[in-house]
C-alpha positions as CSV (number, residue, x, y, z in Angstrom):
1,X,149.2,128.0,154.0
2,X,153.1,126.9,153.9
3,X,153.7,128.5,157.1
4,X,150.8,126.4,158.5
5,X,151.9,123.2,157.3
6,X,155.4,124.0,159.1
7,X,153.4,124.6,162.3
8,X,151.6,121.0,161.8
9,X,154.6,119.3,161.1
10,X,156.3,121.0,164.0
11,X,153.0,119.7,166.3
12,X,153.1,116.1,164.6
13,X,157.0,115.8,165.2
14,X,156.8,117.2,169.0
15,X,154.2,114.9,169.8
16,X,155.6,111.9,168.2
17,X,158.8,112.7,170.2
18,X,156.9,112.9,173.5
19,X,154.7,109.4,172.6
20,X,158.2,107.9,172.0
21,X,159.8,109.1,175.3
22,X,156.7,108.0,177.3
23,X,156.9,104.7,175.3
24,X,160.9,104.9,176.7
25,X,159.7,105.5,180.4
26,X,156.8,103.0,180.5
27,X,159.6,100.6,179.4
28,X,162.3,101.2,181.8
29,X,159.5,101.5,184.4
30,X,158.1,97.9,183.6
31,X,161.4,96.1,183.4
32,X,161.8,97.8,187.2
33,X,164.2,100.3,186.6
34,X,162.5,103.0,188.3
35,X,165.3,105.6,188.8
36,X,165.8,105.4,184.7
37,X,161.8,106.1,184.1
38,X,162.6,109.1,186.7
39,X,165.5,110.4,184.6
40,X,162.9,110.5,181.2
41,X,160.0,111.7,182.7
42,X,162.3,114.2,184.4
43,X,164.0,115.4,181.0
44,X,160.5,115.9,179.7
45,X,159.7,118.2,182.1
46,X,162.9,119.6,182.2
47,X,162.5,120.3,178.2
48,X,158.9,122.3,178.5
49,X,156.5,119.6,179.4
50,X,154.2,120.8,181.9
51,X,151.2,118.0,182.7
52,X,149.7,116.1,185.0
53,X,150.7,113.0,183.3
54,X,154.0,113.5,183.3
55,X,153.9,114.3,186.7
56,X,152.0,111.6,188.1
57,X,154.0,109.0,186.4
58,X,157.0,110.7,187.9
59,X,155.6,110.3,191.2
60,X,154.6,106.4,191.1
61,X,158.3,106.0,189.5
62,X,160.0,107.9,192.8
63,X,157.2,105.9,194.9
64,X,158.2,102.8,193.0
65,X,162.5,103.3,193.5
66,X,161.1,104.0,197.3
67,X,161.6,107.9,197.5
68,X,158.6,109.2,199.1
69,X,159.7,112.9,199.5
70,X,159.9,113.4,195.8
71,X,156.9,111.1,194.9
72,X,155.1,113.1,197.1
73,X,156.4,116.5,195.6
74,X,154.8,115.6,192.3
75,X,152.3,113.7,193.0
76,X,151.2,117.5,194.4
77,X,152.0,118.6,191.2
78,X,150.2,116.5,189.4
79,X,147.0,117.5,191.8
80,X,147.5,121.1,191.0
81,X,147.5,120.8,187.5
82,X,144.2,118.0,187.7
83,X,142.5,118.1,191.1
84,X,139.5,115.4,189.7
85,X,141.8,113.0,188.7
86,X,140.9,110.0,191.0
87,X,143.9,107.9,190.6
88,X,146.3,111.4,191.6
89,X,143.7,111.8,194.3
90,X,144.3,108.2,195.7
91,X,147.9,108.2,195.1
92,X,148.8,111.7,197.0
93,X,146.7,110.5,199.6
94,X,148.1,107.2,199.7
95,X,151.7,108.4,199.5
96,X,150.9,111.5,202.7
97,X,149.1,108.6,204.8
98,X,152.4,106.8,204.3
99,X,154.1,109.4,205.3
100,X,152.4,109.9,208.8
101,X,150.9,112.8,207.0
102,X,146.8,113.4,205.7
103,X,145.9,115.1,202.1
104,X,142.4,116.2,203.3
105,X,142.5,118.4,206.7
106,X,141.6,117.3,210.0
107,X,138.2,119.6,210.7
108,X,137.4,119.2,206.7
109,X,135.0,117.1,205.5
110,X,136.0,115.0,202.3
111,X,133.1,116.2,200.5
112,X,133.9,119.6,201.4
113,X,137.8,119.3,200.6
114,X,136.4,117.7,197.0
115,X,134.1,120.5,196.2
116,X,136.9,123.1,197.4
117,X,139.3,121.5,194.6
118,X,137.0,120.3,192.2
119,X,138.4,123.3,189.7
120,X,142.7,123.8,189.1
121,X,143.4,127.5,189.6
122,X,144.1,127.7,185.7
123,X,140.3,126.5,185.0
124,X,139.0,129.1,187.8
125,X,140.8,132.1,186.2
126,X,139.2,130.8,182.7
127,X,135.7,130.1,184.1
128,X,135.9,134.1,185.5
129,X,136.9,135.4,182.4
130,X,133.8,133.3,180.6
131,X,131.7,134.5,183.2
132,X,133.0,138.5,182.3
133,X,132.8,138.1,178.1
134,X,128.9,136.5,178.8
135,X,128.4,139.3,181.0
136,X,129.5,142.1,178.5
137,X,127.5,140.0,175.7
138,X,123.9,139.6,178.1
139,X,124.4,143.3,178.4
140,X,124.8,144.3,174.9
141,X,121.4,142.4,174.0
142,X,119.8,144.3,177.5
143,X,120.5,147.8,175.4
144,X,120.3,146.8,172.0
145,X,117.3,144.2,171.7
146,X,113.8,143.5,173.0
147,X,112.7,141.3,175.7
148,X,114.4,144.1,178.2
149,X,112.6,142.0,181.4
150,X,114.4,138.6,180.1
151,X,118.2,140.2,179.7
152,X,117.9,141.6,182.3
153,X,117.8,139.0,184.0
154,X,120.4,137.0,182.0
155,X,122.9,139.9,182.8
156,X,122.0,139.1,186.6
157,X,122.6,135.9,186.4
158,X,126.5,137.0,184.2
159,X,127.1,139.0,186.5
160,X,126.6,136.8,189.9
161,X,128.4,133.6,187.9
162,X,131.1,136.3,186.9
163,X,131.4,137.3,190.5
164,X,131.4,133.7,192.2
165,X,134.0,132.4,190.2
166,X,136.1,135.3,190.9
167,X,136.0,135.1,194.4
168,X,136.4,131.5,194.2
169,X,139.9,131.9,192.3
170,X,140.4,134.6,195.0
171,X,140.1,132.9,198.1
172,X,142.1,129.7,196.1
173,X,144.6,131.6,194.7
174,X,145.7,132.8,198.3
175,X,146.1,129.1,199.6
176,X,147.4,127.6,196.3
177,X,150.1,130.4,195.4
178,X,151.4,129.9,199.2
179,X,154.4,128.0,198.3
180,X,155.0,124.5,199.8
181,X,157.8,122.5,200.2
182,X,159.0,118.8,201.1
183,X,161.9,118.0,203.3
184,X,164.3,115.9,200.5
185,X,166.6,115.5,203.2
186,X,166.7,112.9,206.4
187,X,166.3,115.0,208.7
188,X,165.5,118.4,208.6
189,X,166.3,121.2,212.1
190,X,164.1,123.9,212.4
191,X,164.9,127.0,214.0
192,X,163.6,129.5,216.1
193,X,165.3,132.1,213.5
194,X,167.5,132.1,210.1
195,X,170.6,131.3,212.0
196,X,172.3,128.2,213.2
197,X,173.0,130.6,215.8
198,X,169.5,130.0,217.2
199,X,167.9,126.6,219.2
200,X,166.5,124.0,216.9
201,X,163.2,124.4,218.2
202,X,161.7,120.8,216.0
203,X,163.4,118.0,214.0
204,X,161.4,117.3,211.3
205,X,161.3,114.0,209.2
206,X,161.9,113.1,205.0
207,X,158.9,113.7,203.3
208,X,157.2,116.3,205.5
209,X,155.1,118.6,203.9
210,X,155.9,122.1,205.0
211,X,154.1,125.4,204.3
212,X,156.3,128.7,203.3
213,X,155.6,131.8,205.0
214,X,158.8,134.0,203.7
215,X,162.5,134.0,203.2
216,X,165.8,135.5,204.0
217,X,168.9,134.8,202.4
218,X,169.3,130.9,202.3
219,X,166.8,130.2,205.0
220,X,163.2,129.8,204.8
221,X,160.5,130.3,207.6
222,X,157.9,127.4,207.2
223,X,155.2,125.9,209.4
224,X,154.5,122.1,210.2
225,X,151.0,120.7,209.4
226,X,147.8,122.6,210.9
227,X,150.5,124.2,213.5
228,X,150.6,127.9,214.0
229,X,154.1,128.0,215.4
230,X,156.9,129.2,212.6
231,X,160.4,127.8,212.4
232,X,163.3,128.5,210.3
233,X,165.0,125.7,207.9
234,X,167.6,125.9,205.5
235,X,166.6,125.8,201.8
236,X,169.1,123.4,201.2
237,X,166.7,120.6,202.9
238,X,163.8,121.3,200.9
239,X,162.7,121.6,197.5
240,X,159.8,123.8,196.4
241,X,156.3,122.6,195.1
């Protein structure tokens, strides 16, 4: 019992700490010193805090203080974390349209992109794992209860909401684990290879959303956009999602 006092006192204090630095942020933002809400919202994060809220409110104070590349980078964060969250939605949108740049793909249909991302990766995984102890569970009553016909098809029905979930984290975890990256700088060369040695084969503006496809020493090979052509840029000119 005294050691789970200390662990509610610990929770009370933590969270009265966070309400006060949000309180701190949403102060500095409103009296238009954007940069400073940055700083606390930044520190938060910095110190464990891992939420969409945090992130969002990041994002509108870089958008705010007018830098788009790192109001873009977590406003994605943000979407990871909650994909159904329509003001995160309308502000990652907002911010890549801004950009010259489109959240939803070019041959996807919104509803189709909505439905794709209605679930984060972290509810997927969970959803699969639900799917697998209900499973184990329908099949326990199968063998060790009546009504044989009527678990039987319960466990059926487990086992195909067991298996659609895991391929859905599957096929998302293969996209949503690629890493991405934002040019931070103002202009960003790409390269035919890791080398300055080789041509810049595409300037590249601040703000771009780029997709990573591997890495060798300090230079990462990335692709623009829906193009299929890779280039080389220096990680010093990006910062990871």
């Amino acid at each position: 019992m005294k050691y789970f006092l200390i662990l509610i006192s610990l929770f009370l204090a933590l969270s009265c700490f966070a309400i006060e630095q949000n309180g701190k942020a949403q102060e500095l933002f409103d009296s238009g010193n954007y940069l400073g809400a940055a700083e606390v919202y930044q520190k938060q994060i910095d110190d464990g805090e891992n939420n969409a809220y945090i992130y969002y409110n990041l994002g509108n104070s870089y958008f705010k203080a007018g830098d788009l590349d790192k109001a873009l980078i977590n406003y994605y964060r943000a979407f990871r974390i909650s994909p159904r969250d329509k003001d995160i939605i309308n502000n990652l949108s907002f911010t890549m349209e801004k950009t010259g740049q489109s959240l939803i793909p070019d041959n996807m249909p919104k509803s189709v992109f909505m439905i794709y991302n209605y679930f984060s990766l972290k509810e997927l995984k969970g959803l699969a794992f639900i799917g697998l102890w209900l499973f184990a569970i329908s099949i326990t009553f199968f063998v060790f209860f009546k009504y044989r016909r009527f678990w039987f098809k319960t466990v059926i029905f487990f086992m195909c909401l067991t298996l659609f979930f895991t391929c859905f984290y599957l096929i998302r975890a293969k996209k949503d684990l690629q890493d991405l990256a934002v040019v931070i700088a103002p202009r960003a060369e790409l390269r035919s290879g890791p080398s300055d040695n080789f041509p810049v084969a595409l300037n590249v503006p601040r703000a771009q959303l780029l997709e990573i496809h591997d890495k060798k020493d300090d230079w990462i090979e990335v692709s623009v956009g829906n193009e299929n052509n890779l280039n080389w840029v220096q990680q010093k000119y990006i910062e990871f999602i």
